[in-house]
Chimera marker file (.cmm) of the C-alpha trace (Angstrom):
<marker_set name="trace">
<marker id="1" x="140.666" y="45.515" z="99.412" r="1" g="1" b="0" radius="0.5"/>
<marker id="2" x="139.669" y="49.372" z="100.160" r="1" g="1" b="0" radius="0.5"/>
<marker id="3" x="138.875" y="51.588" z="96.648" r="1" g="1" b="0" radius="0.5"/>
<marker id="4" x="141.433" y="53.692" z="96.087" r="1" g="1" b="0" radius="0.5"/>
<marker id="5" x="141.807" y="57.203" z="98.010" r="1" g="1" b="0" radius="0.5"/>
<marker id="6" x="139.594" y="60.110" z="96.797" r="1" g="1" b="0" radius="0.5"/>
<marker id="7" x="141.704" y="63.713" z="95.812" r="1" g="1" b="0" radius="0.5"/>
<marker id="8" x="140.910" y="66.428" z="97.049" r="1" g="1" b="0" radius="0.5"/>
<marker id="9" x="140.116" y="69.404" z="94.340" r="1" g="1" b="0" radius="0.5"/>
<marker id="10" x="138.732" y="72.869" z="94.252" r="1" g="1" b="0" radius="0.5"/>
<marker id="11" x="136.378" y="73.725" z="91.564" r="1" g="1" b="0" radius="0.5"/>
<marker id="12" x="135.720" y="77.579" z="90.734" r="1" g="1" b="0" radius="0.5"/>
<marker id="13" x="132.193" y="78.662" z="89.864" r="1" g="1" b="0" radius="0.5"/>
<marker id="14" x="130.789" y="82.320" z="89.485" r="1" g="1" b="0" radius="0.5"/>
<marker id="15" x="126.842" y="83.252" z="90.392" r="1" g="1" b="0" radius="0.5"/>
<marker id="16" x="125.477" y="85.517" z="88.912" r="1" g="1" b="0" radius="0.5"/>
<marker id="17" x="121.877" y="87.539" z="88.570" r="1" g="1" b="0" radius="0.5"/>
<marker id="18" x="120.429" y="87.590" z="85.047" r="1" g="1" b="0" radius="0.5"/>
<marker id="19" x="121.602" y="91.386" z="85.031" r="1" g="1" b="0" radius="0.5"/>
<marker id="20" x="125.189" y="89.872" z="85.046" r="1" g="1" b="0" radius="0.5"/>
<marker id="21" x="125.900" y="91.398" z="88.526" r="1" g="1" b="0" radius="0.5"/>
<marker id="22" x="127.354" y="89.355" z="91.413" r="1" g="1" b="0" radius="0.5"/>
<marker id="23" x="125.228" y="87.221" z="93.642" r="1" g="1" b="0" radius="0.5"/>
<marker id="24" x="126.732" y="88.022" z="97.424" r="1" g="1" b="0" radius="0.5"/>
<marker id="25" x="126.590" y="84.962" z="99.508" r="1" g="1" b="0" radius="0.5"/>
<marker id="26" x="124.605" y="82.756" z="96.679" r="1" g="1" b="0" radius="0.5"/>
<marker id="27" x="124.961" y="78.873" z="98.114" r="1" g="1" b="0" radius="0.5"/>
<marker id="28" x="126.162" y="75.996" z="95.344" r="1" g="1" b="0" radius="0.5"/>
<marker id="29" x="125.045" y="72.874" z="96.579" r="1" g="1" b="0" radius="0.5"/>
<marker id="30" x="126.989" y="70.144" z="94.753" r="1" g="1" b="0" radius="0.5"/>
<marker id="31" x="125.563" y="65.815" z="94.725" r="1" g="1" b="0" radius="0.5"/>
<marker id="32" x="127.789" y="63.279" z="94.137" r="1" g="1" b="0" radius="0.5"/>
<marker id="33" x="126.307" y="61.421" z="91.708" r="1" g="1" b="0" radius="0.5"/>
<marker id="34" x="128.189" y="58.079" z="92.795" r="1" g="1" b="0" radius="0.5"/>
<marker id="35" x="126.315" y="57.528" z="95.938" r="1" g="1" b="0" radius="0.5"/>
<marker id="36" x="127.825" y="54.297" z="97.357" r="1" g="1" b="0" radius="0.5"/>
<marker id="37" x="130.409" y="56.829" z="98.409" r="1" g="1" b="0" radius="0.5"/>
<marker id="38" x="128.097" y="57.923" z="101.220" r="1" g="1" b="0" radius="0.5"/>
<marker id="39" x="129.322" y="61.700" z="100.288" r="1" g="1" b="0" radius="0.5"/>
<marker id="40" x="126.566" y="62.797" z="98.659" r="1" g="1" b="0" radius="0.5"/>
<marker id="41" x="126.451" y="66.764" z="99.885" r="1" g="1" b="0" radius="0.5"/>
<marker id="42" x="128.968" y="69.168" z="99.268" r="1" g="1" b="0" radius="0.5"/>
<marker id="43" x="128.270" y="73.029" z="99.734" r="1" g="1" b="0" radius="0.5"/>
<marker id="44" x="129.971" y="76.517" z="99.510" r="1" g="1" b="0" radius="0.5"/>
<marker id="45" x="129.248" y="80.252" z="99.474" r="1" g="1" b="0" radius="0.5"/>
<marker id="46" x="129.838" y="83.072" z="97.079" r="1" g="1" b="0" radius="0.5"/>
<marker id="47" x="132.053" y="86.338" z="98.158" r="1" g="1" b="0" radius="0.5"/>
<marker id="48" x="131.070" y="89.732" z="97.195" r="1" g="1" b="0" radius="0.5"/>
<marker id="49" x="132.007" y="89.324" z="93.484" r="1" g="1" b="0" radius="0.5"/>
<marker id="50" x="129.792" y="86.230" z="93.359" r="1" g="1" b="0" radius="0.5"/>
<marker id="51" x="133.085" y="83.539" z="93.252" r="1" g="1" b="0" radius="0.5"/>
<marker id="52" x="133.090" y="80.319" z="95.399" r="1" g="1" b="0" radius="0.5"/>
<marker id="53" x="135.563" y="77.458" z="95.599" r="1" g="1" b="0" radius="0.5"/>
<marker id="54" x="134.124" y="74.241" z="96.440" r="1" g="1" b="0" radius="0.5"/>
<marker id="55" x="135.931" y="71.589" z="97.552" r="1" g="1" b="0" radius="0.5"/>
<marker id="56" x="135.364" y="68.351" z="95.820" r="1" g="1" b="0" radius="0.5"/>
<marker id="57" x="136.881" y="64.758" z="94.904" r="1" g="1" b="0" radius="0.5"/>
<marker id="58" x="139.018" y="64.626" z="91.595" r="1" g="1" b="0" radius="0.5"/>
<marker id="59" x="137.225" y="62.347" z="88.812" r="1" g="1" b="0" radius="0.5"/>
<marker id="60" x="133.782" y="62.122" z="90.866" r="1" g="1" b="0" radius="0.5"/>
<marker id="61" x="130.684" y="63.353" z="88.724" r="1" g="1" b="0" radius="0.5"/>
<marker id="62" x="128.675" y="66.140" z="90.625" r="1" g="1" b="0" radius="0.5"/>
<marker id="63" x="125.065" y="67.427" z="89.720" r="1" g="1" b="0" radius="0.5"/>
<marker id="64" x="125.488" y="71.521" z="90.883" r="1" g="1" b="0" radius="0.5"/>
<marker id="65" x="123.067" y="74.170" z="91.333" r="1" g="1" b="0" radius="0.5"/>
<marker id="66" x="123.198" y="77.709" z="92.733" r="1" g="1" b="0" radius="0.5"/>
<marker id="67" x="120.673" y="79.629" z="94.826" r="1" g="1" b="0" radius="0.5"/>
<marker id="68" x="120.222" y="82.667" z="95.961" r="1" g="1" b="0" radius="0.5"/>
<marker id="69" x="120.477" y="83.743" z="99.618" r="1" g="1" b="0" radius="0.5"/>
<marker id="70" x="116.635" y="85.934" z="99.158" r="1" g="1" b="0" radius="0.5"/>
<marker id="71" x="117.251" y="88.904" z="97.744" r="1" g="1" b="0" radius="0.5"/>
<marker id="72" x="115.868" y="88.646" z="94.499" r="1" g="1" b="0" radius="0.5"/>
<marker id="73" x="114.345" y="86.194" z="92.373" r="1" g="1" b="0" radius="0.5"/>
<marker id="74" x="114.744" y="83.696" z="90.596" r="1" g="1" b="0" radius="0.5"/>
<marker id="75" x="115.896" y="81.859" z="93.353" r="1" g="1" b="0" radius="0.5"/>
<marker id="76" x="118.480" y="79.382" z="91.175" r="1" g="1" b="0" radius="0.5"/>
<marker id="77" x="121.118" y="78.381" z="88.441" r="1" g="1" b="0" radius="0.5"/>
<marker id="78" x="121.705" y="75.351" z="86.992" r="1" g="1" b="0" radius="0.5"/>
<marker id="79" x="121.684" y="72.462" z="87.381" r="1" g="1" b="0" radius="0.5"/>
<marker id="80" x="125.480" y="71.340" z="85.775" r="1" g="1" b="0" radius="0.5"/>
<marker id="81" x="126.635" y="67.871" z="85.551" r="1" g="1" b="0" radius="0.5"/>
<marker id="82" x="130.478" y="67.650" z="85.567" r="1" g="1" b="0" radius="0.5"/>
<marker id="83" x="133.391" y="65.354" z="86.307" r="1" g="1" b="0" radius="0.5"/>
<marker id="84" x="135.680" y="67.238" z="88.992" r="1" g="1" b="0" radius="0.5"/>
<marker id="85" x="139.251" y="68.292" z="87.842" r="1" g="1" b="0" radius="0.5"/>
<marker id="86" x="141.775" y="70.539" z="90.140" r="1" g="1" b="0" radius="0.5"/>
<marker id="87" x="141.438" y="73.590" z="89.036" r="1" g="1" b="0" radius="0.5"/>
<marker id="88" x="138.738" y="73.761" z="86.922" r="1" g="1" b="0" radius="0.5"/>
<marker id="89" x="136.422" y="76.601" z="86.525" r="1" g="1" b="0" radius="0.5"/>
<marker id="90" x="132.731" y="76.029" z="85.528" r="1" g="1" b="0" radius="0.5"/>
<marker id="91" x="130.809" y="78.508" z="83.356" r="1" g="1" b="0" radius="0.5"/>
<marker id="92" x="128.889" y="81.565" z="85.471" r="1" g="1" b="0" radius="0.5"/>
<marker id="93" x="126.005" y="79.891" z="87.033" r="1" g="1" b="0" radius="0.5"/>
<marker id="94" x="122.806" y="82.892" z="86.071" r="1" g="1" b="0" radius="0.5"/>
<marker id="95" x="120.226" y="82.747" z="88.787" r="1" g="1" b="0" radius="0.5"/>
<marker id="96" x="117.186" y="82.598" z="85.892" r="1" g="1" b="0" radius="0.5"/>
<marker id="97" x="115.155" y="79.371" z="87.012" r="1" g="1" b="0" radius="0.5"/>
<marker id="98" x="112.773" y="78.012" z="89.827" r="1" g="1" b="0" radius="0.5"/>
<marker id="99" x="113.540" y="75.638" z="92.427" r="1" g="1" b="0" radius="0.5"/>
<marker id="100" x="111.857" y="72.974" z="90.608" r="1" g="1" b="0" radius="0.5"/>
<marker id="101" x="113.315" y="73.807" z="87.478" r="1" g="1" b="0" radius="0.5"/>
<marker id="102" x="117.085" y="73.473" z="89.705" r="1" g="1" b="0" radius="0.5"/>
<marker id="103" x="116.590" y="70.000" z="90.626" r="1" g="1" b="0" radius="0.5"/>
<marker id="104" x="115.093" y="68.280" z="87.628" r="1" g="1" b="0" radius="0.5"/>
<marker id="105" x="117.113" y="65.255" z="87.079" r="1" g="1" b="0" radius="0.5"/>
<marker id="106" x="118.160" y="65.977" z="90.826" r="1" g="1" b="0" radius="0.5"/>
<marker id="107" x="119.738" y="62.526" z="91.987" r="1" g="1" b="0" radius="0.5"/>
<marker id="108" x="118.001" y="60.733" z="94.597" r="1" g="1" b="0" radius="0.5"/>
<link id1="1" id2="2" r="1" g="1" b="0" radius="0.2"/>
<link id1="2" id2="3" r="1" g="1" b="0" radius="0.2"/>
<link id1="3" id2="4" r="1" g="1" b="0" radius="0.2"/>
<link id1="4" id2="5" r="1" g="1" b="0" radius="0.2"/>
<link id1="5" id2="6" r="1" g="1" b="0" radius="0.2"/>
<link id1="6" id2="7" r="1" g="1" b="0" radius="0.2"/>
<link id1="7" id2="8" r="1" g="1" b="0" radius="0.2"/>
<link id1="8" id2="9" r="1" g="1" b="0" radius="0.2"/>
<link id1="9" id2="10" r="1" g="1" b="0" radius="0.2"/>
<link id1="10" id2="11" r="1" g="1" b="0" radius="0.2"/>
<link id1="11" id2="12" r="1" g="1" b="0" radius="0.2"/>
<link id1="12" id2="13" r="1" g="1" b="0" radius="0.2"/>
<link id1="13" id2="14" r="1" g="1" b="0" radius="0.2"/>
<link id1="14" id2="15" r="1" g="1" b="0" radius="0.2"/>
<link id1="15" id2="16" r="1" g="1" b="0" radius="0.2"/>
<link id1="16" id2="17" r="1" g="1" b="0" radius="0.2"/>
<link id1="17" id2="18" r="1" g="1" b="0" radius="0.2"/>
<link id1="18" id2="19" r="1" g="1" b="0" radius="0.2"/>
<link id1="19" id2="20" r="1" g="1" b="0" radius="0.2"/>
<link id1="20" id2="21" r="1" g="1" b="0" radius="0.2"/>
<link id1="21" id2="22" r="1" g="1" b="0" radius="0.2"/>
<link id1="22" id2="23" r="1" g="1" b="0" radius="0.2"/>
<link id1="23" id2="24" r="1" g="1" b="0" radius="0.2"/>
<link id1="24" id2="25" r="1" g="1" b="0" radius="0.2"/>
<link id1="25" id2="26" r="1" g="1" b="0" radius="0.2"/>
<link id1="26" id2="27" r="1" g="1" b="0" radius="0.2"/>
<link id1="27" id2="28" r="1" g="1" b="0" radius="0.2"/>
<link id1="28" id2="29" r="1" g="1" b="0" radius="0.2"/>
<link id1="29" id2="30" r="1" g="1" b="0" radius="0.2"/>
<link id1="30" id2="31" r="1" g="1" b="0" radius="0.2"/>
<link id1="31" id2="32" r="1" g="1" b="0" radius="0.2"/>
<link id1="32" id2="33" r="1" g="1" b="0" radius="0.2"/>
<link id1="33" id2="34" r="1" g="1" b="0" radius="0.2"/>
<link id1="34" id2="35" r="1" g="1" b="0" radius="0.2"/>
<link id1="35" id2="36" r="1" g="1" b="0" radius="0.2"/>
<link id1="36" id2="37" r="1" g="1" b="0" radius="0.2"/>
<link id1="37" id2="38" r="1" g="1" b="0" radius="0.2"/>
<link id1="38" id2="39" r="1" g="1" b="0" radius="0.2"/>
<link id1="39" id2="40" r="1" g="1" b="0" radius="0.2"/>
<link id1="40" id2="41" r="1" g="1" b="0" radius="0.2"/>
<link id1="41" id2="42" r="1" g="1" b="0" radius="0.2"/>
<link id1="42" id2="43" r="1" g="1" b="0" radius="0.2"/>
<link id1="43" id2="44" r="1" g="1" b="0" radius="0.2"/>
<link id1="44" id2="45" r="1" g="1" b="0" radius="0.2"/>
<link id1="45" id2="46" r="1" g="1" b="0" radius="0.2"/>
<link id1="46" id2="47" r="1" g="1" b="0" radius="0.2"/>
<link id1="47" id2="48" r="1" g="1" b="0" radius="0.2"/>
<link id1="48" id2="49" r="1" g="1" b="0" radius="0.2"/>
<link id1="49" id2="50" r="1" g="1" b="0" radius="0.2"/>
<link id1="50" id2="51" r="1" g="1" b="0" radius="0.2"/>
<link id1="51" id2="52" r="1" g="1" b="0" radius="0.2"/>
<link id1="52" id2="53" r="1" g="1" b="0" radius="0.2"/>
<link id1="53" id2="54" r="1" g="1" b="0" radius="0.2"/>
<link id1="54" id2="55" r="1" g="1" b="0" radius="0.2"/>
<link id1="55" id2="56" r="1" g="1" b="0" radius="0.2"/>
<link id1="56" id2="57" r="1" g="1" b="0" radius="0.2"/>
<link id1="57" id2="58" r="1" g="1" b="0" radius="0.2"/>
<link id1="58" id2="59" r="1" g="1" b="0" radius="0.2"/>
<link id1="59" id2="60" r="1" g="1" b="0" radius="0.2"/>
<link id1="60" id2="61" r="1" g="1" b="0" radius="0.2"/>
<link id1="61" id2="62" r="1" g="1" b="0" radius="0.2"/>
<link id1="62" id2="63" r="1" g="1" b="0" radius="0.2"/>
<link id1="63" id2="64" r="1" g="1" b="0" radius="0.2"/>
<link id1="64" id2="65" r="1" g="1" b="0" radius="0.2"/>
<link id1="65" id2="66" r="1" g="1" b="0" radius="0.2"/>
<link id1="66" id2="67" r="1" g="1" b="0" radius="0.2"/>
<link id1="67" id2="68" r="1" g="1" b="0" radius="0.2"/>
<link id1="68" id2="69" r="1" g="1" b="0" radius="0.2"/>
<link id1="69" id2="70" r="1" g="1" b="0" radius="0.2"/>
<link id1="70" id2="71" r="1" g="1" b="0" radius="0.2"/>
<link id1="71" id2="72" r="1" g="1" b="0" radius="0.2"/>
<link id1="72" id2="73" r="1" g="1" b="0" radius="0.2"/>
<link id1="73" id2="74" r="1" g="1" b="0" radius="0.2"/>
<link id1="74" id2="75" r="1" g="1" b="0" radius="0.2"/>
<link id1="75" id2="76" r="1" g="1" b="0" radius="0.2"/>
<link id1="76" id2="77" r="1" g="1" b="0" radius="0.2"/>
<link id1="77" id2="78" r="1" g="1" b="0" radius="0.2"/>
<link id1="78" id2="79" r="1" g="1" b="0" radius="0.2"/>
<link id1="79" id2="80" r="1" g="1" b="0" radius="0.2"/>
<link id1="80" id2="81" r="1" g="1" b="0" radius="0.2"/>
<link id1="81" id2="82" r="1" g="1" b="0" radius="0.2"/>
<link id1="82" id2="83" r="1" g="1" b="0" radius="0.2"/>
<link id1="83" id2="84" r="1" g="1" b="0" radius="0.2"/>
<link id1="84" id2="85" r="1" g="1" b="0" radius="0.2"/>
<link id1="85" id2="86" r="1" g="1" b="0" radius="0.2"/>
<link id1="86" id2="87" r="1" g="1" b="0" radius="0.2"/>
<link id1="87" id2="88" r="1" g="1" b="0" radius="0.2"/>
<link id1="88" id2="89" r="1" g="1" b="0" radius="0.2"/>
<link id1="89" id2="90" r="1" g="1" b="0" radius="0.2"/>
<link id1="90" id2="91" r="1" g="1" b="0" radius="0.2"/>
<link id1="91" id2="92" r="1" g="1" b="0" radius="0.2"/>
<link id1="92" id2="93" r="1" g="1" b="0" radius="0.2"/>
<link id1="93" id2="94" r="1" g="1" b="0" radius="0.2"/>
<link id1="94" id2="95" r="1" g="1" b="0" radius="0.2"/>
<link id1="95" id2="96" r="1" g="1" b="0" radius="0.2"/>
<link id1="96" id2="97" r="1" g="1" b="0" radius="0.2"/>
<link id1="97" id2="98" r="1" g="1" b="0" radius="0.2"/>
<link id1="98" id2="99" r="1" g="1" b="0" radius="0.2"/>
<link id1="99" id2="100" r="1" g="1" b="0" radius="0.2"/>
<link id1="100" id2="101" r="1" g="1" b="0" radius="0.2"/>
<link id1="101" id2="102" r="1" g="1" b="0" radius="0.2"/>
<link id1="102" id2="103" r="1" g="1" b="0" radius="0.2"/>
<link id1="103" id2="104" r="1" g="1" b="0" radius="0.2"/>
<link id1="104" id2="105" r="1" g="1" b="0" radius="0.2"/>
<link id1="105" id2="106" r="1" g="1" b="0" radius="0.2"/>
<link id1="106" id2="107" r="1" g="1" b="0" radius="0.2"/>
<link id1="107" id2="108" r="1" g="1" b="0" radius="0.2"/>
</marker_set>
């Protein structure tokens, strides 16, 4: 018997630098934290007014992080745990940690 079928969903999330201004082309990199799934890597890219919509499965649990493309440092936001719902918009993401701070608790 096959699990049932995953939903599609778009989740909303906003990047931005510890100023408060938009981070243009900042990458979210979302896990899925149930890895038997064997869709563990999901990724988008922030517009000029530091939005992305990533694209997701409804009622899957997702570690997030941001980082930036290079312009400025620090390089990252997060990381957020969450359970994906359509149409649900996370909490601005601020660009104020290291890489290694990011991916603490990071699932392997």
């Amino acid at each position: 018997m096959l699990p049932p079928l995953l939903q599609p969903v778009v989740v909303r999330v906003r990047i931005v630098h510890q100023d408060g201004t938009p981070v243009y082309r900042a990458r979210l990199i979302a896990k899925d934290m149930n890895a038997n799934l064997g869709l563990t890597f999901f990724d988008a890219t922030a517009n000029a007014d530091g939005w992305a919509d990533i694209r997701l499965y409804a009622d899957q649990e997702y570690f997030l992080i941001a980082e930036t493309p290079g312009e400025r440092e620090p390089p990252c936001g997060g990381p957020v745990r969450f359970v994906a719902k359509d149409g649900m918009i996370l909490n601005a993401l601020t660009l104020d940690k290291s890489m290694s701070d990011c991916r603490q608790g990071e699932p392997q």
